[in-house]
KEKE-3310 file (N, C-alpha, C; in steps of 0.2 Angstrom, whole numbers, plus 5000, padded with zeros to 4 digits):
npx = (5048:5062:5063:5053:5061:5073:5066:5062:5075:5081:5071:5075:5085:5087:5078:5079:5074:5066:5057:5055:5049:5045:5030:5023:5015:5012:5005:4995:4982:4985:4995:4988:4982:4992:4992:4983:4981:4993:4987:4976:4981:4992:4983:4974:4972:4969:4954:4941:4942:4938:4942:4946:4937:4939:4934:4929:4943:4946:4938:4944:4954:4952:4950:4961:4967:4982:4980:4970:4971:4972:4960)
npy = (4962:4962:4949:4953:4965:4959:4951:4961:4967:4958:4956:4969:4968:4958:4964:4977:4989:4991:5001:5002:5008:5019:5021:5039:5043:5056:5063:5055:5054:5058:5047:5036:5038:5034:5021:5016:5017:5010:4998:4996:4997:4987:4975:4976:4969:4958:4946:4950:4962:4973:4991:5000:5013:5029:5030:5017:5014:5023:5020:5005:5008:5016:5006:4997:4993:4999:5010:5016:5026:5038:5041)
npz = (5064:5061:5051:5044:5036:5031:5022:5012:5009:5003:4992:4987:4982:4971:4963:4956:4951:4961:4972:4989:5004:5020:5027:5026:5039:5041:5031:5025:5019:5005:5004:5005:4991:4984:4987:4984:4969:4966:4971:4960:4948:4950:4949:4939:4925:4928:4930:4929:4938:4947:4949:4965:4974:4978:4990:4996:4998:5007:5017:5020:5025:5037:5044:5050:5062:5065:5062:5069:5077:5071:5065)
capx = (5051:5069:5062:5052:5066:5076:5061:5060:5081:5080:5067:5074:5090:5083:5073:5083:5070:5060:5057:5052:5052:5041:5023:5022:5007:5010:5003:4991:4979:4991:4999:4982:4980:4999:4991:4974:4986:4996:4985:4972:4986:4994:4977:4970:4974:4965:4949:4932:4944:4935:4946:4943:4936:4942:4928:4933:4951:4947:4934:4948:4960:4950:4948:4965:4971:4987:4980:4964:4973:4971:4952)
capy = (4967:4960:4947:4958:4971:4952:4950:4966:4970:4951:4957:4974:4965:4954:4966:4983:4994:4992:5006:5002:5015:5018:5027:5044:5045:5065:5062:5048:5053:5058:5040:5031:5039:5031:5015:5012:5018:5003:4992:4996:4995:4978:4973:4978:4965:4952:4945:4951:4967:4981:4996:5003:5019:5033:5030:5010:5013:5029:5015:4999:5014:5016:5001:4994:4993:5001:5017:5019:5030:5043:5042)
capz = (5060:5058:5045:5037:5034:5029:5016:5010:5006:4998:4986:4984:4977:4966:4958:4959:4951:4965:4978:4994:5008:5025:5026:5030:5043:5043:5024:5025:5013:4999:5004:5004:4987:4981:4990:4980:4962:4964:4970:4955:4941:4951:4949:4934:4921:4930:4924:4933:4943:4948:4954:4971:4973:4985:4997:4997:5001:5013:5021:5022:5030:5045:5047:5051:5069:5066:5059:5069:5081:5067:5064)
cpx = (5057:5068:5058:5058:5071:5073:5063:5067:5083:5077:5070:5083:5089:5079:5075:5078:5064:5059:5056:5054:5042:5034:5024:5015:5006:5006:4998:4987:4983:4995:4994:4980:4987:4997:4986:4979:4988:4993:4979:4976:4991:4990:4973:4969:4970:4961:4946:4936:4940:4939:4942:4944:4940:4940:4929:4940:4951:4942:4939:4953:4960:4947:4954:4969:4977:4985:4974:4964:4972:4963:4950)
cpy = (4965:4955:4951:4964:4966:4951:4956:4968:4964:4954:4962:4972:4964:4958:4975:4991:4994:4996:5004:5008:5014:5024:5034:5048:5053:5065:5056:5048:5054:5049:5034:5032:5035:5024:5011:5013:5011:4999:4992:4996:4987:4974:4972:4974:4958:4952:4946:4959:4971:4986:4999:5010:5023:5032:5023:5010:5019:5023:5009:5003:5014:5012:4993:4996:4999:5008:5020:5024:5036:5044:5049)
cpz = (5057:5051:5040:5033:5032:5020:5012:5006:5001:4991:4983:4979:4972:4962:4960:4956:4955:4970:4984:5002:5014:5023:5028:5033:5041:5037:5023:5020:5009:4998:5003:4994:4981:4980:4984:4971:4961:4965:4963:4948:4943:4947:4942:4928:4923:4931:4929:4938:4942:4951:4961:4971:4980:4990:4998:5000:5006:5021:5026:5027:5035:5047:5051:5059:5069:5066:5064:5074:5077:5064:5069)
residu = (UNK:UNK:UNK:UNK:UNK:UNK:UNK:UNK:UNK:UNK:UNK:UNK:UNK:UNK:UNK:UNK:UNK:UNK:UNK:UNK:UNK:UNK:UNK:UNK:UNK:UNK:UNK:UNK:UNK:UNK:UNK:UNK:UNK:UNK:UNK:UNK:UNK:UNK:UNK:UNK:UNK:UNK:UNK:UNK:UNK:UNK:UNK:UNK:UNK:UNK:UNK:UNK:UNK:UNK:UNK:UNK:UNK:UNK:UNK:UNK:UNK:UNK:UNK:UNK:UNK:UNK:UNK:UNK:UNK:UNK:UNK)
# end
């Protein structure tokens, strides 16, 4: 965690209209729904994307160690 939180105030330097900030589990879908946003506008401009659907990014969610204490 100490490098990542190293990484993270480095980037947010460097690049100062950047927001970064922690999950809020008490809101998880609302954040899941922040999550699949930006990754389908990162994404979207590169050649063959397909955006992921709600049911795609509600799928990968519960399938992630950290979270599946909330399933």
């Amino acid at each position: 965690m100490d490098r990542l939180d190293r990484v993270t105030k480095r980037i947010v330097r460097k690049s100062p209209h950047l927001h970064v900030r922690a999950l809020n589990l008490h809101r998880f879908d609302d954040e899941l729904k922040v999550i699949k946003d930006i990754y389908n506008d990162a994404w979207s401009r590169n050649w063959g994307f397909v955006p992921l659907t709600e049911n795609e990014i509600d799928d990968l969610a519960k399938n992630l160690k950290p979270w599946s204490s909330l399933n």
